[in-house]
C-alpha positions, 0 to 999 in steps of 0.5 A: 798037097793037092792035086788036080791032074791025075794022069801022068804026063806023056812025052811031048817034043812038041812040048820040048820044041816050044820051050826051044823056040820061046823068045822071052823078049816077044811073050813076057814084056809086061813082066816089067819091074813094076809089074812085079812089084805091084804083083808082090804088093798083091801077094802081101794083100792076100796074106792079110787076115789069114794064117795061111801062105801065098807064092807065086812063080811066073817062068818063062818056059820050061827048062829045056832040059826037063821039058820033053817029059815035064808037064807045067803041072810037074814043074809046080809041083816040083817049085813047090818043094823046091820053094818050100811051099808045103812047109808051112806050120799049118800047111796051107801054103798055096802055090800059083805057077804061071808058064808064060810059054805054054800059056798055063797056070797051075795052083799047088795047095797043101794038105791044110787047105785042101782039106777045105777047098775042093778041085773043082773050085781050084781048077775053076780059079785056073779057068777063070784066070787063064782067060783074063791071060788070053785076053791079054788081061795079064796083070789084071788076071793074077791079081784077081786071083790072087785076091781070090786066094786071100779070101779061100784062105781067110775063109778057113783060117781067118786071124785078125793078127798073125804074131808068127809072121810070115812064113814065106817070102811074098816077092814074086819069083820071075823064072828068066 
């Protein structure tokens, strides 16, 4: 798995107090329905070509219970056990998490894929998505990325058909 923070996280109970405070209702009206399904339909696309797996999970916030000393970097990395992301048969599951109450994304890449694809360029995507996110360019944002995914992975392990199928689920996990 990869990682790029390296430094652990400190205690925050500013941290603690935003997931407190969040009011779903206010931050997280464009997670319609609809746009979970074109969203899902996104995932499917990028999994086109490739022997590779790619999951989403947009949270809300935090759980409350972890928040003081969990980082959205944590909590990826935790989903990404939890979901089984790293348990792909060639580990090249990759893992985008959206924290909509901190306003971070985080991108969790196995072993398999890192080994091709540095940091630098992970933290870039993040980068260049999180500003689509701020510019109120949500959907827009996600999607870009996750084509931008697609292609990484059909880059290093291209496959015009995949008999093996699908590892993971390609449905959008929604954390409330």
């Amino acid at each position: 798995m990869e990682q790029l923070q390296s430094q652990p996280t400190q205690p925050s109970f500013a941290r603690w107090w935003r997931q407190v405070m969040f009011v779903p209702f206010l931050h997280s009206k464009w997670i319609t329905p609809d746009a979970r399904q074109r969203l899902t339909a996104k995932v499917t696309e990028a999994e086109i070509g490739h022997r590779g797996e790619v999951f989403l999970v947009i949270e809300n916030h935090l759980p409350i219970s972890n928040a003081y000393h969990q980082s959205c970097y944590e909590r990826a990395v935790e989903l990404f056990s939890l979901c089984r992301v790293w348990d792909t048969e060639e580990n090249t599951g990759v893992l985008v998490y959206v924290n909509v109450c901190e306003h971070d994304l985080e991108i969790i890449a196995d072993r398999g894929i890192s080994v091709h694809v540095s940091p630098t360029v992970w933290q870039a995507m993040c980068d260049k998505a999180i500003a689509g996110i701020k510019g109120k360019q949500i959907e827009a944002s996600l999607a870009e990325l996750l084509d931008e995914i697609g292609q990484l992975l059909r880059q290093y392990y291209y496959l015009e058909h995949d008999p093996a199928g699908n590892e993971l689920s390609d449905t959008v996990m929604f954390i409330k």
